[in-house]
C-alpha positions as CSV (number, residue, x, y, z in Angstrom):
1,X,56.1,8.1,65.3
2,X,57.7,4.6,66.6
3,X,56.1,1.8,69.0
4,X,56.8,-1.4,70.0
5,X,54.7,-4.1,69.8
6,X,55.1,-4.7,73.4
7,X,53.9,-2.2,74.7
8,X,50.4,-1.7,76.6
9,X,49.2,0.7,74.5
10,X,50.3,-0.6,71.4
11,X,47.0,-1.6,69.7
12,X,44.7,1.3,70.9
13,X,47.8,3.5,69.2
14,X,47.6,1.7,65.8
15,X,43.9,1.5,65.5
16,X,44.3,5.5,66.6
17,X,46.3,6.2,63.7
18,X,44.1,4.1,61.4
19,X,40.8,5.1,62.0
20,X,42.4,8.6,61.8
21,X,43.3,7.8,58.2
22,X,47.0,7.7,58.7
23,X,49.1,5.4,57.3
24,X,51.2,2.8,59.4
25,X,53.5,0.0,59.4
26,X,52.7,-3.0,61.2
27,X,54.1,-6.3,62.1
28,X,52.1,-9.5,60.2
29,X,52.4,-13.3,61.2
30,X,54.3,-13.1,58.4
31,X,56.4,-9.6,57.3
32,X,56.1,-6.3,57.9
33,X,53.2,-4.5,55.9
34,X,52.2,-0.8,54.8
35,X,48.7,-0.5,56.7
36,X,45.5,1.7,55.9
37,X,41.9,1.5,57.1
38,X,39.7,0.1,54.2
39,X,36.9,2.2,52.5
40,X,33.3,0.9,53.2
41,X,30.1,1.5,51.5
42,X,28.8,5.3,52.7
43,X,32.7,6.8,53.8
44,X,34.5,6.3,50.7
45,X,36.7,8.7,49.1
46,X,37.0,10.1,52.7
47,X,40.5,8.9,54.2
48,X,41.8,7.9,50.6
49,X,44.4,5.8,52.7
50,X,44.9,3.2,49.3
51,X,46.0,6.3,47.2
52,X,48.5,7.0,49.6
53,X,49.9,3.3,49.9
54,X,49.9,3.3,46.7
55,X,52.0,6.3,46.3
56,X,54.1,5.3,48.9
57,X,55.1,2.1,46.7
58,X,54.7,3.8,43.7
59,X,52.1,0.5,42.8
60,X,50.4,1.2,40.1
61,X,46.3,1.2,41.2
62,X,45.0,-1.8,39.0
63,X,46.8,-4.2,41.6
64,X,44.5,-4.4,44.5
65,X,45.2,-4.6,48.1
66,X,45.2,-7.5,50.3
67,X,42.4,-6.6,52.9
68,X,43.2,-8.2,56.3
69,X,40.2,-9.2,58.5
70,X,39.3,-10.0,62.5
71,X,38.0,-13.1,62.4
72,X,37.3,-15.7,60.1
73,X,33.5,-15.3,59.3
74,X,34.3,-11.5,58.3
75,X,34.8,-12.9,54.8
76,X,30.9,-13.9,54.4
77,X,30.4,-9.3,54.9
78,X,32.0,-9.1,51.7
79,X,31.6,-12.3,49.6
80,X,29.1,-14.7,48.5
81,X,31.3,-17.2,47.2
82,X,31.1,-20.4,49.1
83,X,34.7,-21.0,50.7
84,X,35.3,-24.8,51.5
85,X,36.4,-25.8,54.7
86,X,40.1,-26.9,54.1
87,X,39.9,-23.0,53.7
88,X,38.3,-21.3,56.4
89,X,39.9,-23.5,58.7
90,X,43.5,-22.4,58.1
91,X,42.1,-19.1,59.3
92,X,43.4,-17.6,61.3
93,X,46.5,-17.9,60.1
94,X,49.0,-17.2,56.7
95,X,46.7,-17.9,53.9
96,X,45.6,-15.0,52.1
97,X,42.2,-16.2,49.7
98,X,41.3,-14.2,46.8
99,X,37.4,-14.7,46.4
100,X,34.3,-12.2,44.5
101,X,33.1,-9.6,46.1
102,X,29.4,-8.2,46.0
103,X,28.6,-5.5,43.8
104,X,28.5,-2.6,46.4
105,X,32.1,-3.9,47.1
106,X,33.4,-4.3,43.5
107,X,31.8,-0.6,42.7
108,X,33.2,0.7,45.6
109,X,36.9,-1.0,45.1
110,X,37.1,-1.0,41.6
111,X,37.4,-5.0,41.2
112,X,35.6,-8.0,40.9
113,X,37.8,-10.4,43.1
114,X,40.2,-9.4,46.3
115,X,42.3,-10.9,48.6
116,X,41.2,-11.0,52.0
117,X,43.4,-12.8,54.9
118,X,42.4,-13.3,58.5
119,X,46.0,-13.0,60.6
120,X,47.7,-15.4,62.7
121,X,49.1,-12.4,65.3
122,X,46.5,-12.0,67.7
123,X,47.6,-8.5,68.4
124,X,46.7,-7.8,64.5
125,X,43.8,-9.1,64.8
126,X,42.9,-6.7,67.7
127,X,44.1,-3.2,66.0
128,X,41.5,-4.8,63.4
129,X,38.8,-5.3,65.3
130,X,39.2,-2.0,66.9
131,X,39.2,-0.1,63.8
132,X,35.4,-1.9,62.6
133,X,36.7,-2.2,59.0
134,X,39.3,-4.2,56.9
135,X,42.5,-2.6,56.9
136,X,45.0,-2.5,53.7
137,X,48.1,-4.4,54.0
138,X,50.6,-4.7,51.4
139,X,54.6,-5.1,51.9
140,X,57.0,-2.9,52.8
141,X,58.7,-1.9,49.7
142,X,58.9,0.0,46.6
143,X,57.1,-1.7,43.5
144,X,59.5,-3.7,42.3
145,X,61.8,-4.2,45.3
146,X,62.5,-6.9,47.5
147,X,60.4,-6.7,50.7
148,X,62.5,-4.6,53.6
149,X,62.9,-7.1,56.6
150,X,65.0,-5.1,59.3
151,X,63.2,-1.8,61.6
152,X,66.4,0.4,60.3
153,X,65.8,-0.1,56.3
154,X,61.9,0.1,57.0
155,X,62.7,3.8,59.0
156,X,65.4,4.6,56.7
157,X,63.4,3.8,53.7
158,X,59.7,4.9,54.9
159,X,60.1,6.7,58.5
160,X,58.9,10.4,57.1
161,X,56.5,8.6,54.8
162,X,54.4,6.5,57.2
163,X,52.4,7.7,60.3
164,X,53.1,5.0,62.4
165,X,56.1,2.7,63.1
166,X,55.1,-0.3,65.3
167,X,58.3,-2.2,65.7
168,X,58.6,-6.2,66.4
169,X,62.2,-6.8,66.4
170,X,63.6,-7.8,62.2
171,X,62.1,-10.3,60.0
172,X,64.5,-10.9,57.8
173,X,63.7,-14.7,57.4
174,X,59.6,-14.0,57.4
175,X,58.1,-15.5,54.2
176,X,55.0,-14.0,52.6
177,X,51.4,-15.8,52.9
178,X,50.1,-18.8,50.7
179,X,47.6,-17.0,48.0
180,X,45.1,-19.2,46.8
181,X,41.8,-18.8,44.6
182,X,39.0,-20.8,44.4
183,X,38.6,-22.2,40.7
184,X,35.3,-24.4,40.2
185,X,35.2,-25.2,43.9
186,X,39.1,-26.7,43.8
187,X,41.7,-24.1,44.9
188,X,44.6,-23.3,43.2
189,X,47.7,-22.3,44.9
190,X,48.9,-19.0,43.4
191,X,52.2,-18.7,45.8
192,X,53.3,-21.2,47.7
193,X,54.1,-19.7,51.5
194,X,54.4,-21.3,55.2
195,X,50.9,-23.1,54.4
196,X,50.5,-25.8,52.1
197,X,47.1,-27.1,50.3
């Protein structure tokens, strides 16, 4: 199924098709990203929407996903790590922090450390808001490829493969996030993107 962006119903339908466990593609702040609803303490292993990004990209498992958030404070449900301000405050926006999570966390998504980003699109941040959870976002590719920037390669490429298409026109000239870790309070830019440290 295809959408636009633009129209009314645009966010109910993606948060729909998350919550629902279904995969989509959905238009960042930055480029287009292969979407899932995150597993949370007491529903794991019920949606499994990672395995199936996963096997979409053919990823292998041992790289984490980025986990995409509301609002900036959503960090502190799953971290304890103290995140300065010349952090937080490029939230929202395209900065995506990689940062420890608490145990129930790591148990539950087999990792010590993830990337979480809060969005720059306010209409992301809605469809995330209405879902209650993180959602999965990872780019729209095969493992190994270059990202696809243009809705025809995305539908060629992915349209029997992904639930939901919501379309935003191509983004061809869209360049990933800034990731950045903290390391002994200092952070360390990982790749350089639109934001600089």
């Amino acid at each position: 199924m295809t959408c636009s962006k633009a129209d009314k119903d645009s966010v109910s339908l993606a948060a729909e098709c998350l919550k629902g466990g279904g995969i989509a593609i959905l238009p960042t702040d930055t480029v287009y990203g292969i979407s899932g609803i995150a597993d949370l303490p007491g529903r794991e292993r019920m949606l499994r929407t990672a395995e199936r990004i996963y096997a979409m990209k053919g990823r292998p498992e041992s790289k984490p996903l980025i986990r995409l958030i509301a609002e900036p404070d959503d960090i502190f449900l799953y971290t304890d790590d103290n995140i300065p301000p010349e952090v937080l405050c490029r939230w929202p926006g395209a900065v995506t922090l990689i940062v420890g999570v608490r145990p129930e966390f790591s148990a539950l998504w087999k990792s010590d450390t993830i990337a979480f980003r809060c969005p720059g699109d306010s209409w992301l941040r809605a469809v995330i808001k209405e879902c209650g959870a993180p959602v999965y976002s990872t780019s729209v590719n095969r493992s190994g490829k270059d990202a696809l920037g243009t809705e025809h390669e995305i539908i060629a490429e992915f349209g029997d493969e992904a639930d939901l298409f919501v379309t935003d026109g191509d983004k061809t000239r869209a360049v990933p996030s800034t990731l950045v870790r903290l390391e002994d309070g200092a952070v360390r830019v990982l790749r350089q993107g639109p934001v600089r440290f």
